[in-house]
C-alpha positions as CSV (number, residue, x, y, z in Angstrom):
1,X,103.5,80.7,7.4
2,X,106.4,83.2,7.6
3,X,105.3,84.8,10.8
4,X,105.8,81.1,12.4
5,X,108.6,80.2,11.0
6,X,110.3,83.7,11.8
7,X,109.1,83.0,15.4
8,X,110.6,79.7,15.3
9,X,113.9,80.9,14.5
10,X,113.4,83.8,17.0
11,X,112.4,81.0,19.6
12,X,115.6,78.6,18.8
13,X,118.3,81.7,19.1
14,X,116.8,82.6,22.2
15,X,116.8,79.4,23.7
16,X,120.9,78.6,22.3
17,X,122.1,82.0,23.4
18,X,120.1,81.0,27.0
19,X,122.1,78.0,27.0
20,X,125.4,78.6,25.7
21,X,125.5,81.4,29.0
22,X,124.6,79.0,31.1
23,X,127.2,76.8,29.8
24,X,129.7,78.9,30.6
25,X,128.5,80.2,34.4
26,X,130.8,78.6,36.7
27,X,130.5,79.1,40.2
28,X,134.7,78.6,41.0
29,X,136.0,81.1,43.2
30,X,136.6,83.1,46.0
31,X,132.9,84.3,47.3
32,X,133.1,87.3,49.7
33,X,130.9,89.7,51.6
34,X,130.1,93.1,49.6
35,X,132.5,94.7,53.0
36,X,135.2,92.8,52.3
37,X,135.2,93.3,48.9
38,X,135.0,96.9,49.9
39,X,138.3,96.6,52.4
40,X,140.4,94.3,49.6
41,X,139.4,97.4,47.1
42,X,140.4,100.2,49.0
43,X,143.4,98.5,50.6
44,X,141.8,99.0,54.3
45,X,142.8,96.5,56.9
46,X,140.0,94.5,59.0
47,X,138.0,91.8,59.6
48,X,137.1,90.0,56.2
49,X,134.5,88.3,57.7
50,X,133.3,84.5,56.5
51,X,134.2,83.8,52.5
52,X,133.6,80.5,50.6
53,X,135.9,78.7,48.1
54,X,134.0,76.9,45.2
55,X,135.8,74.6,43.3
56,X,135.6,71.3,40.9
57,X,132.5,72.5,39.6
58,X,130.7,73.3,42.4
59,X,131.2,69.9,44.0
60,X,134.3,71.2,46.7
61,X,132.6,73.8,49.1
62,X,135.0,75.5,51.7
63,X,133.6,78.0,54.4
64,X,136.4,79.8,56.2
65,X,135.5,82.1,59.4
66,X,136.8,83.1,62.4
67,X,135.4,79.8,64.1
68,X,137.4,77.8,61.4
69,X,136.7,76.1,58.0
70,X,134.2,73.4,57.6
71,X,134.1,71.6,54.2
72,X,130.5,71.3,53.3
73,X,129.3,67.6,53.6
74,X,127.5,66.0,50.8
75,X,127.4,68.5,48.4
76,X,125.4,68.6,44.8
77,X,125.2,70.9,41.7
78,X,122.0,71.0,39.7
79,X,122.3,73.0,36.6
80,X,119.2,74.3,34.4
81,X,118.5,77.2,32.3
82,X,117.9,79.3,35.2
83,X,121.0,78.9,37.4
84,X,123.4,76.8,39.0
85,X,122.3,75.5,42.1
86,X,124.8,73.8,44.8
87,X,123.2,72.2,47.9
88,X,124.6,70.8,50.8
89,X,123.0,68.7,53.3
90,X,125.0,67.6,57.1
91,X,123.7,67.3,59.9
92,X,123.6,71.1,61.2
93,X,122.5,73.0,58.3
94,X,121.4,72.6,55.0
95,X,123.0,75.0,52.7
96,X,121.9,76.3,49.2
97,X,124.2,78.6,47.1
98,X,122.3,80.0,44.0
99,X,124.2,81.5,41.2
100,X,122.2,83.0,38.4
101,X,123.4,84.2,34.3
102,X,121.9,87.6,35.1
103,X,124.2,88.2,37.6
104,X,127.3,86.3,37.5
105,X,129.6,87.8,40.0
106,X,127.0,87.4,42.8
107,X,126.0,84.3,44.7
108,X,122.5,83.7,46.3
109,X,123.4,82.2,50.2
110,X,120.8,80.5,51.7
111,X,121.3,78.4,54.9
112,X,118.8,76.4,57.0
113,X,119.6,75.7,60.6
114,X,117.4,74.9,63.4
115,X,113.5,75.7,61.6
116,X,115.4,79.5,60.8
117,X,115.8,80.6,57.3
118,X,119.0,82.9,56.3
119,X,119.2,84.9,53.2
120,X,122.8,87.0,52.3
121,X,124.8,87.6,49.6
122,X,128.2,87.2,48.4
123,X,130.5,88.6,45.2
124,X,133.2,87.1,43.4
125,X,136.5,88.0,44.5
126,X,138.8,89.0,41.7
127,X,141.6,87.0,41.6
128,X,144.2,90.3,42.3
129,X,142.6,90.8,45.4
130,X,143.2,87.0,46.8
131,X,146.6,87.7,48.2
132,X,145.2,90.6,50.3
133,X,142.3,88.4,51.3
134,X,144.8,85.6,52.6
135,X,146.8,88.4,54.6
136,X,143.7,89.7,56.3
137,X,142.3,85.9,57.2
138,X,146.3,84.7,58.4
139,X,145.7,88.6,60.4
140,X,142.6,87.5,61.6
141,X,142.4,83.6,62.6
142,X,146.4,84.6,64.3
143,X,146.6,87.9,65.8
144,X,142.8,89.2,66.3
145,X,141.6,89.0,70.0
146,X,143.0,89.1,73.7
147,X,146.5,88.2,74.7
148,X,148.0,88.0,77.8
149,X,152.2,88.9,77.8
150,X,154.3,86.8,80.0
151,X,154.0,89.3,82.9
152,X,150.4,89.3,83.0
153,X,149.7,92.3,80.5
154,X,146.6,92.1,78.7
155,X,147.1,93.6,74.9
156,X,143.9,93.4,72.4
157,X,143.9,93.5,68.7
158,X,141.1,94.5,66.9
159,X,140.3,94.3,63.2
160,X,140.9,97.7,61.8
161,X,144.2,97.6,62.9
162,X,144.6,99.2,66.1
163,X,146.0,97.5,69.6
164,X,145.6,98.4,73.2
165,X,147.7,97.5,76.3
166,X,146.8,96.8,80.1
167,X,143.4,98.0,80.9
């Protein structure tokens, strides 16, 4: 009778302690590729690649590349014991994000497009680094690529900072 009820108790701690993390496992943020998290920890310049921005709970999905942002239509957020999931359904993709109490600071990406299957991963930004993050997107979506100078004088920018003129 002991044994049971000492695995009883064992069983019910468990299951609160499982619960009470998950609880508090939100996926808010800044989500970015493990290279830009490399470039806003060094300091480096260049291309910071896509990022996401979760917010209200999950339910406010933000994708920012060099294409542009798209707000991710009909978004949902299904919490269990296992993870937080946040699914989005529009007419090109269907996206899944996957964030798990084991690993916290990491976010599961998958995306559906076309009958292909994409798997990558993105890390929590730390709020310090967001400034540096906003510098290298403003860098990237306004300066990055070929101009042309008034007089015909093609200059290109590329995203670790250097620049070439002419030819």
């Amino acid at each position: 009778m002991t044994k049971g009820w000492l695995l009883a108790v064992a069983s019910m701690v468990v299951s609160a302690g499982t619960a009470s993390a998950q609880v508090g496992l939100s996926p808010e943020g800044v989500w970015v590729t493990a290279e830009a998290r490399r470039l806003l920890g060094e300091g480096r310049t260049g291309d910071p690649g896509c990022h996401l921005v979760v917010a209200e709970g999950g339910t406010a999905v933000e994708e920012d590349c060099a294409e542009g942002r798209l707000r991710w239509p009909a978004v949902s957020v299904v919490r269990n014991v296992g993870a937080v999931e946040i699914r989005s359904e529009g007419a090109d993709a269907v996206r899944r994000l996957v964030l798990r109490p084991g690993a916290p600071s990491e976010l599961e990406v998958h995306v559906e497009r076309d009958g292909e299957r994409s798997f990558h991963r993105l890390y929590r930004l730390e709020p310090r680094h967001r400034p540096a993050l906003d510098t290298l997107v403003l860098v990237r979506d306004r300066l990055l690529g070929r101009w042309e100078t008034e007089d015909g004088v093609e200059v290109v920018f590329d995203g670790q900072g250097r620049y070439r003129f002419g030819g």
